[in-house]
The first five atom37 places (N, CA, C, CB, O) and aatype in JSON, in Angstrom:
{
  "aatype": [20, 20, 20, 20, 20, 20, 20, 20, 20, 20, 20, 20, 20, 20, 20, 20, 20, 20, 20, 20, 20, 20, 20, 20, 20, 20, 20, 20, 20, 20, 20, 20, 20, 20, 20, 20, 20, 20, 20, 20, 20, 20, 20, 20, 20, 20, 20, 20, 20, 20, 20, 20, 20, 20, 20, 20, 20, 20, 20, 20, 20, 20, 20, 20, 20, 20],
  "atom_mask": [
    [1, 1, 1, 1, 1],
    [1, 1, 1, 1, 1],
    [1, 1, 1, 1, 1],
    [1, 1, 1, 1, 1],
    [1, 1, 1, 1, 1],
    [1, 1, 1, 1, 1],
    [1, 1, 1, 1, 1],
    [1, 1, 1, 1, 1],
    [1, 1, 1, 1, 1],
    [1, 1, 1, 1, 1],
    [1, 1, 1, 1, 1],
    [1, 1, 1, 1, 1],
    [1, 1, 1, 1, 1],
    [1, 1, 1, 1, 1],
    [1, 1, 1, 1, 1],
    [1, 1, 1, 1, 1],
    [1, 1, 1, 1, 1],
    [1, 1, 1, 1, 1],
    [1, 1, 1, 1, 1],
    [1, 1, 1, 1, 1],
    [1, 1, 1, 1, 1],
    [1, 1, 1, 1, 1],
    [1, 1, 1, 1, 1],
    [1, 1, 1, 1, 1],
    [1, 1, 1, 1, 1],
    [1, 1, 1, 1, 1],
    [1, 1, 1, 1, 1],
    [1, 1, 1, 1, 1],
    [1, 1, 1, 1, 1],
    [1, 1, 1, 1, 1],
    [1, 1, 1, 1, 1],
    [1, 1, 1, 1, 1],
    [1, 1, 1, 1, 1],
    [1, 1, 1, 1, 1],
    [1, 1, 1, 1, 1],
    [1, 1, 1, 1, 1],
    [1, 1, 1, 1, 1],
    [1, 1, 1, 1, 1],
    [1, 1, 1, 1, 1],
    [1, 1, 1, 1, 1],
    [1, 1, 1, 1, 1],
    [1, 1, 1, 1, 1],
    [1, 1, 1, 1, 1],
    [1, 1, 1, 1, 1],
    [1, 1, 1, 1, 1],
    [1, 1, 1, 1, 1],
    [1, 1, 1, 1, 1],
    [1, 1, 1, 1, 1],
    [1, 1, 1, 1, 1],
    [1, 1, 1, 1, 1],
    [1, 1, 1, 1, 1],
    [1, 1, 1, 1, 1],
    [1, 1, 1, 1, 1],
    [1, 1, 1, 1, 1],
    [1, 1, 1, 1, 1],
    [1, 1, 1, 1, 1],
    [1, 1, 1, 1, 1],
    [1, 1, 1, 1, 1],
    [1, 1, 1, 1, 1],
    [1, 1, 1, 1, 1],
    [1, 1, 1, 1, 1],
    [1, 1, 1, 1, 1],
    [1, 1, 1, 1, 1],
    [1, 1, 1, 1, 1],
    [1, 1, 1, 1, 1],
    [1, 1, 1, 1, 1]
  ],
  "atom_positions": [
    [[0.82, -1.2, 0.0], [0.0, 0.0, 0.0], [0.86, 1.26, 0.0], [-0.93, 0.0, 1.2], [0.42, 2.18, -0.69]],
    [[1.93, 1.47, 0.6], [2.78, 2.18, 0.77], [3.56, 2.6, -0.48], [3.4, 1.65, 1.66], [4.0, 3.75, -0.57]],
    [[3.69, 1.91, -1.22], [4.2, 2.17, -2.73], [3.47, 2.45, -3.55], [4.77, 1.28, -3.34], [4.05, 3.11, -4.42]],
    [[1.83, 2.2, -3.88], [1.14, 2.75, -4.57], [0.77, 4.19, -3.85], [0.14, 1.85, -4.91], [0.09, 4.8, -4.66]],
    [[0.92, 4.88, -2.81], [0.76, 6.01, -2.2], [1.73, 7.25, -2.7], [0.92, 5.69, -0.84], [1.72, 8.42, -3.1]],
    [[2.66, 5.98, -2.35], [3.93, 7.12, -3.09], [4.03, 7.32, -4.66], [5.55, 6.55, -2.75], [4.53, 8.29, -5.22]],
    [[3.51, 6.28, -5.21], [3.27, 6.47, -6.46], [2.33, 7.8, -7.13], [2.76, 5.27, -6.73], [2.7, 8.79, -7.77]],
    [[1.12, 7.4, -6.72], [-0.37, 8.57, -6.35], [0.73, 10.04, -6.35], [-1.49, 8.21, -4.12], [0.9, 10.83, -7.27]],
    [[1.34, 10.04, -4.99], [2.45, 11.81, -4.62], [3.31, 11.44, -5.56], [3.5, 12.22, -2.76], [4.2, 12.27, -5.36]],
    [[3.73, 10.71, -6.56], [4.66, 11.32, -7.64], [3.94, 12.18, -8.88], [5.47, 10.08, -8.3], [3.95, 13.25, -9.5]],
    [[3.28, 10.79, -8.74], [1.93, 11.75, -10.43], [1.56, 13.29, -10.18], [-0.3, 10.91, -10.53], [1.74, 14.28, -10.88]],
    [[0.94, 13.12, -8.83], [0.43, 14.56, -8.6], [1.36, 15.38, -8.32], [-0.48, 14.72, -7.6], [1.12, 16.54, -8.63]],
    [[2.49, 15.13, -7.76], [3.95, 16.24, -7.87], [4.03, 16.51, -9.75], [5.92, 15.13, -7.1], [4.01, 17.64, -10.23]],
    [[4.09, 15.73, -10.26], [4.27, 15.71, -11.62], [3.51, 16.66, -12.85], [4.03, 14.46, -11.82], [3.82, 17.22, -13.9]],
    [[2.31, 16.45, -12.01], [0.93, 16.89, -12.56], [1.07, 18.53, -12.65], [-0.44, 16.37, -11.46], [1.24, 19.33, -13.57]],
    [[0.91, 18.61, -11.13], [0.7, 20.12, -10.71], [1.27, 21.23, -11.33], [1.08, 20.31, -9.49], [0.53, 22.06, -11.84]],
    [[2.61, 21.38, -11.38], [3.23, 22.24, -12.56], [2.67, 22.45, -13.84], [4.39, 21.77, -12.89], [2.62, 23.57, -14.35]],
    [[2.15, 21.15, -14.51], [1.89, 21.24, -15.45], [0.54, 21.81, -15.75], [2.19, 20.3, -15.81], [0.17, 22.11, -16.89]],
    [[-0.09, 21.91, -14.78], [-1.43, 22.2, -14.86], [-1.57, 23.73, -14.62], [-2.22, 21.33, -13.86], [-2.43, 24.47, -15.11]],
    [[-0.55, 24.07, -13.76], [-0.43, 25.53, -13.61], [-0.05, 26.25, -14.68], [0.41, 25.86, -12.68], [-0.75, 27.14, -15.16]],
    [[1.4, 25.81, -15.24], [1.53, 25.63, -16.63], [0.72, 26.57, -17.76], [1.17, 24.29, -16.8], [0.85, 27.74, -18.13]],
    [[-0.28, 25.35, -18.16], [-1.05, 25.41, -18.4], [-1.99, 26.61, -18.9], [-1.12, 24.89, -17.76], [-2.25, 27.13, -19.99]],
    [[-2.46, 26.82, -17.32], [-3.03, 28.04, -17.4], [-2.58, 29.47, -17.28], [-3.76, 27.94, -16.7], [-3.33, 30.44, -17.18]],
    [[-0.88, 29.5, -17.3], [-1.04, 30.62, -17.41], [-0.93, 30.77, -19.13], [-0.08, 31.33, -16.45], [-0.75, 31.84, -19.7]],
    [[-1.09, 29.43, -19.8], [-0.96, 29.64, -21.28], [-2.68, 29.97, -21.94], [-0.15, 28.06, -21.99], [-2.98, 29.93, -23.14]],
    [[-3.53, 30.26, -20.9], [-4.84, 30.34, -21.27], [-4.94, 31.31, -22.65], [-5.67, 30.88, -20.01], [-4.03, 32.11, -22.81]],
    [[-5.77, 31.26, -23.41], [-5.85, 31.67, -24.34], [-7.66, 32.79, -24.94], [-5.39, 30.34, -24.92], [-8.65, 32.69, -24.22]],
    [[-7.67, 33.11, -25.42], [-8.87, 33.64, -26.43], [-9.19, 33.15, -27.26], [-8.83, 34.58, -26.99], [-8.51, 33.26, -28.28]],
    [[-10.39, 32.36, -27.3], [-10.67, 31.8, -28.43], [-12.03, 32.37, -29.29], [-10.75, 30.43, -28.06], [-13.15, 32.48, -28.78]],
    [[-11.77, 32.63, -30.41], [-12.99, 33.41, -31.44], [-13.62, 32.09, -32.02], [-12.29, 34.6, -32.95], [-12.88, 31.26, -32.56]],
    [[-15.21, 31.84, -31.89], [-15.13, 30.9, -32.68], [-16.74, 31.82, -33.39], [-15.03, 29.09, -31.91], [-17.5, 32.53, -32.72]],
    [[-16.85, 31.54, -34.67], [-17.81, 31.99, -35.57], [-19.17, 30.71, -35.46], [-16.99, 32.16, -37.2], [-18.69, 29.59, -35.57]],
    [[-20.28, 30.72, -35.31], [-21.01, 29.49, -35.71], [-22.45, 30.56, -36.18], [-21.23, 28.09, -34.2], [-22.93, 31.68, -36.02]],
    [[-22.67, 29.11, -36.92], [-24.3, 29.37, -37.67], [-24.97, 29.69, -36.24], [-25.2, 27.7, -38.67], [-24.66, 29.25, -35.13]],
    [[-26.17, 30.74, -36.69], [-26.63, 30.37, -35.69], [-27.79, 29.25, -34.99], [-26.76, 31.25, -35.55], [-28.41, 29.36, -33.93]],
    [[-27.81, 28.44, -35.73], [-28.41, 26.63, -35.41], [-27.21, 25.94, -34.53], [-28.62, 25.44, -37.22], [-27.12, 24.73, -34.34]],
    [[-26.43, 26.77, -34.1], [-25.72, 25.94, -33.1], [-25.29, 26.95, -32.0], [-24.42, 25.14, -33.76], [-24.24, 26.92, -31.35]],
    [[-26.31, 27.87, -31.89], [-26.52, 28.55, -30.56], [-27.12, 27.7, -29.93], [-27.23, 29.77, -30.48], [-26.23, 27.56, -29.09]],
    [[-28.0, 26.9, -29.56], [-28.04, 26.07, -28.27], [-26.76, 25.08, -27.96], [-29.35, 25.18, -28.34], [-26.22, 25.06, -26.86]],
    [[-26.51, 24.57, -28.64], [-25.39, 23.78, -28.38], [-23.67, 24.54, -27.93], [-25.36, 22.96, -29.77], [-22.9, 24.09, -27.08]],
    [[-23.53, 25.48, -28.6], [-22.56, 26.5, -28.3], [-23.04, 27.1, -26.7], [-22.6, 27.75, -29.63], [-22.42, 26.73, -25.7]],
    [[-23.75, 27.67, -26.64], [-24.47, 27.67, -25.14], [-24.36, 26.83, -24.07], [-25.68, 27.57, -25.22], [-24.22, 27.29, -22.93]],
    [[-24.39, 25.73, -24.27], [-24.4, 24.25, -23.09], [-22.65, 24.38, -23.17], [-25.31, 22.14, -23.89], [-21.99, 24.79, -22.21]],
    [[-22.16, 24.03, -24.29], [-20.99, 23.41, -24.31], [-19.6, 24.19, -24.55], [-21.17, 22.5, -25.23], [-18.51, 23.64, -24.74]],
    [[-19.85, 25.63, -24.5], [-18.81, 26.58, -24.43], [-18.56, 26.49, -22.84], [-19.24, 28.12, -25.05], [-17.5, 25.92, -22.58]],
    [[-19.23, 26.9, -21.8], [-18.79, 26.91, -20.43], [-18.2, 25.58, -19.81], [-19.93, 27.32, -19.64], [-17.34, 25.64, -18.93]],
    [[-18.71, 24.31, -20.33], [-18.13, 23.63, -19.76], [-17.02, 23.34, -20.26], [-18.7, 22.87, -19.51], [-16.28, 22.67, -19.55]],
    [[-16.41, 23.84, -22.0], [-15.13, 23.53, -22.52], [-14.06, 24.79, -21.77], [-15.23, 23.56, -24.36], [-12.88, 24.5, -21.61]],
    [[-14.66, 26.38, -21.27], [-13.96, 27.14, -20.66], [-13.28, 26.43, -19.28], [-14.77, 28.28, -20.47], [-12.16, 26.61, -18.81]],
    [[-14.46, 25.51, -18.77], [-14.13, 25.65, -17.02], [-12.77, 23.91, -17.35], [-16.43, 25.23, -15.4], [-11.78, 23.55, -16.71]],
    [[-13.28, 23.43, -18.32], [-12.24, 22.58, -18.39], [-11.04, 22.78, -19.32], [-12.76, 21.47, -18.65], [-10.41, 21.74, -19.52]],
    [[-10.63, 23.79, -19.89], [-9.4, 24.23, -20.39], [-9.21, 25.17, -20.13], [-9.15, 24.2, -21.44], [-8.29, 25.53, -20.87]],
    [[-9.7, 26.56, -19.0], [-9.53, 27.52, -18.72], [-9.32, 28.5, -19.62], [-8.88, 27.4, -18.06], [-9.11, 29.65, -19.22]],
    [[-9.34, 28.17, -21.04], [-9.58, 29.33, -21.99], [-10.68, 29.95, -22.48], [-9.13, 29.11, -22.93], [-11.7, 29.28, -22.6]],
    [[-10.67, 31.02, -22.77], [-12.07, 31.54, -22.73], [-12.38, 31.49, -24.21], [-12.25, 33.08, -22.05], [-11.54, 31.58, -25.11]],
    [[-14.04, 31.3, -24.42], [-14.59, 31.4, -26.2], [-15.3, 32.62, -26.06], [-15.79, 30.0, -26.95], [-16.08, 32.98, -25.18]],
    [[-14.78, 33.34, -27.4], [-15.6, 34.5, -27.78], [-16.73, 34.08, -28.66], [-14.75, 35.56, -28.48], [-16.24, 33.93, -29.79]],
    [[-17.79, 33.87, -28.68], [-18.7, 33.12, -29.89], [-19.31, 34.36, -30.3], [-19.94, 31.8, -29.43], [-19.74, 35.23, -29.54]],
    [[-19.31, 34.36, -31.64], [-20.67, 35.07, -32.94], [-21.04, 34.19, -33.33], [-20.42, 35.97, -34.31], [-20.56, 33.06, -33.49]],
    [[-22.36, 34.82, -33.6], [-23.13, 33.43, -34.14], [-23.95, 34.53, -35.61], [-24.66, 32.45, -32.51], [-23.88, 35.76, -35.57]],
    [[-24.41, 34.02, -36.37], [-24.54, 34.53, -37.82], [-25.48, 34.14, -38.33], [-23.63, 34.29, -38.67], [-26.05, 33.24, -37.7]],
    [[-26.02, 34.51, -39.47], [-26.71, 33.35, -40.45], [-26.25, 32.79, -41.62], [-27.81, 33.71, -40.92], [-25.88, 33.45, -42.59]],
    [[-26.25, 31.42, -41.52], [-25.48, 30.8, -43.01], [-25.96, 30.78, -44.04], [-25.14, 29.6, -43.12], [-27.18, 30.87, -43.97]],
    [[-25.53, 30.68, -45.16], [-25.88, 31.1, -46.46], [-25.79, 29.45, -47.24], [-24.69, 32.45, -47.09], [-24.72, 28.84, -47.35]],
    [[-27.0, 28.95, -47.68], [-26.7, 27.79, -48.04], [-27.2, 27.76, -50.03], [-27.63, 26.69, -46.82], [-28.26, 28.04, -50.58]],
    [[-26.02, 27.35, -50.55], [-26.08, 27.28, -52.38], [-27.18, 26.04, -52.78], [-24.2, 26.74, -53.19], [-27.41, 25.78, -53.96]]
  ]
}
């Protein structure tokens, strides 16, 4: 038990930097969508912010279909 413990405090020694890392590489992200994917852009922008800590700028438009 004692060695998988210490194992567990290596990963997460390992981890942590990188995760900090990370975020201070947060970014801006522009993304353009039709707007038929305003509900879905809605649900699934906050939870892609809170799990990559970068933020989405969304426009949403109307598409032009030939």
């Amino acid at each position: 038990m004692k060695i998988g413990s210490a194992a567990a405090t290596v990963r997460i020694a390992l981890v942590m930097p990188l995760a900090s890392a990370a975020a201070a590489y947060a970014a801006e992200i522009k993304v353009w969508s039709g707007g038929a994917f305003r509900p879905v852009m809605n649900e699934l922008g906050p939870r892609f912010e809170r799990a990559t800590g970068h933020k989405l700028v969304i426009e949403f438009a109307a598409t032009l279909s030939f």
